[in-house]
C-alpha atoms as one frame of an Amber mdcrd trajectory, in Angstrom:
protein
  -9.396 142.202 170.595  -6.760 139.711 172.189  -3.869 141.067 173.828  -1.118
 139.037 175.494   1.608 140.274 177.743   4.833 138.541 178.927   6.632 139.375
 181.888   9.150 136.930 184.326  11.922 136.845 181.931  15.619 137.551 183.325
  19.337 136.091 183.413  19.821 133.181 185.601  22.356 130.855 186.099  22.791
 126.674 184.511  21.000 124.989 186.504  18.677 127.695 187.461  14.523 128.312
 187.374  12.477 130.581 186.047   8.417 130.699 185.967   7.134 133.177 182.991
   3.808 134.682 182.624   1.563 135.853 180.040  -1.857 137.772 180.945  -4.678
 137.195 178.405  -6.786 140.070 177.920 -10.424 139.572 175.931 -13.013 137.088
 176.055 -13.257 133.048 176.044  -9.896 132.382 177.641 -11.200 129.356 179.064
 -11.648 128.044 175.487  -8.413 128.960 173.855  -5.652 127.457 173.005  -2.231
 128.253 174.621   1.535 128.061 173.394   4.714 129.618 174.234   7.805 129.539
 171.823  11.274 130.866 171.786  13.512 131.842 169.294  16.941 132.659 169.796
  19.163 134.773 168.075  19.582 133.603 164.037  17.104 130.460 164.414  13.326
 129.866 163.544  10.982 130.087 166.281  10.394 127.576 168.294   6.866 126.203
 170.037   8.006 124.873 172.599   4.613 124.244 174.911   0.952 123.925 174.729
  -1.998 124.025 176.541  -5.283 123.004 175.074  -8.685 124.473 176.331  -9.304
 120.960 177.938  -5.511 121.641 179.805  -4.060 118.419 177.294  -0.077 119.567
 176.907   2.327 118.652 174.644   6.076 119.596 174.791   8.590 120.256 172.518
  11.128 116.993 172.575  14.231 119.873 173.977  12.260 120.804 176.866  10.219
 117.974 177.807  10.735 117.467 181.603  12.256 120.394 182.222   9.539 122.614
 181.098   6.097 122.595 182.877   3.029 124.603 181.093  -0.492 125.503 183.541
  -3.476 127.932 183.000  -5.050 129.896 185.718  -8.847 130.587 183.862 -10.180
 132.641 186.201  -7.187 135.205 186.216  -6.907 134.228 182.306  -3.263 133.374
 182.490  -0.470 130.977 181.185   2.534 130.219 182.808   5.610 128.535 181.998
   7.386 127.371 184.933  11.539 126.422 183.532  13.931 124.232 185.935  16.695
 122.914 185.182  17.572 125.680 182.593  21.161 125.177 180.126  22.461 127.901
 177.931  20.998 126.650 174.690  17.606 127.650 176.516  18.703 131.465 176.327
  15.696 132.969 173.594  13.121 135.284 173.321  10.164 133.801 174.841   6.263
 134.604 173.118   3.193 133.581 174.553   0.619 132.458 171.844  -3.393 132.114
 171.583  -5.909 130.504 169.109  -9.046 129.958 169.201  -9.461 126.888 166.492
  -7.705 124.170 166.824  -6.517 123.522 163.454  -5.687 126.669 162.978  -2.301
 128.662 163.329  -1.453 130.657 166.582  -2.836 133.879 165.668  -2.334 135.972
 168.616   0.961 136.849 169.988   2.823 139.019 172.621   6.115 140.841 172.735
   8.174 138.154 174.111  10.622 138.124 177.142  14.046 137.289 177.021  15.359
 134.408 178.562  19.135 134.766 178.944  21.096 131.475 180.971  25.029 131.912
 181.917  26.962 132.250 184.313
């Protein structure tokens, strides 16, 4: 049984940087595909990055170059690693798994929120 688990969420300022996690616990990682998405308060959620098994990445247009998504395999984590962060970036952030590509994220974890003001 998959379970994922956020954590490196927080308030920071405009400007500002913040690197999330998300720990992967069952087997064939390596092979999996990885997303995190955010939705904010009264919106649809979001996918905002994603990391294939092969580490190909895609980004979602509002994030691309600020954003930066990585895998660790052998501690079977996915980061997120956020510069540059602007208030409209404040969300609930969920770290996502699948194992087939054309399939639908099926696995997901709590979230962590993502608040940016000053």
């Amino acid at each position: 049984q998959v379970q994922l688990v956020e954590s490196g969420g927080g308030l920071v300022q405009p400007g500002g940087s913040l690197r999330l996690s998300c720990a992967a616990s069952g087997s064939a990682f390596s092979i999996a595909d990885m997303g995190w998405a955010r939705q904010a308060p009264g919106k649809e959620r979001e996918l905002v990055a994603t990391i294939s098994g092969r580490y190909n990445t895609n980004y979602a247009d509002s994030v691309k170059g600020r954003f930066t998504i990585s895998r660790d395999n052998a501690k079977n984590t996915v980061y997120l690693q956020m510069n540059s962060l602007k208030p409209e970036d404040t969300a609930v952030y969920y770290c996502a798994l699948k194992y087939n590509f054309n399939s639908a994220y099926n696995y997901w974890g709590q979230g962590t929120q993502v608040t940016v003001s000053s």
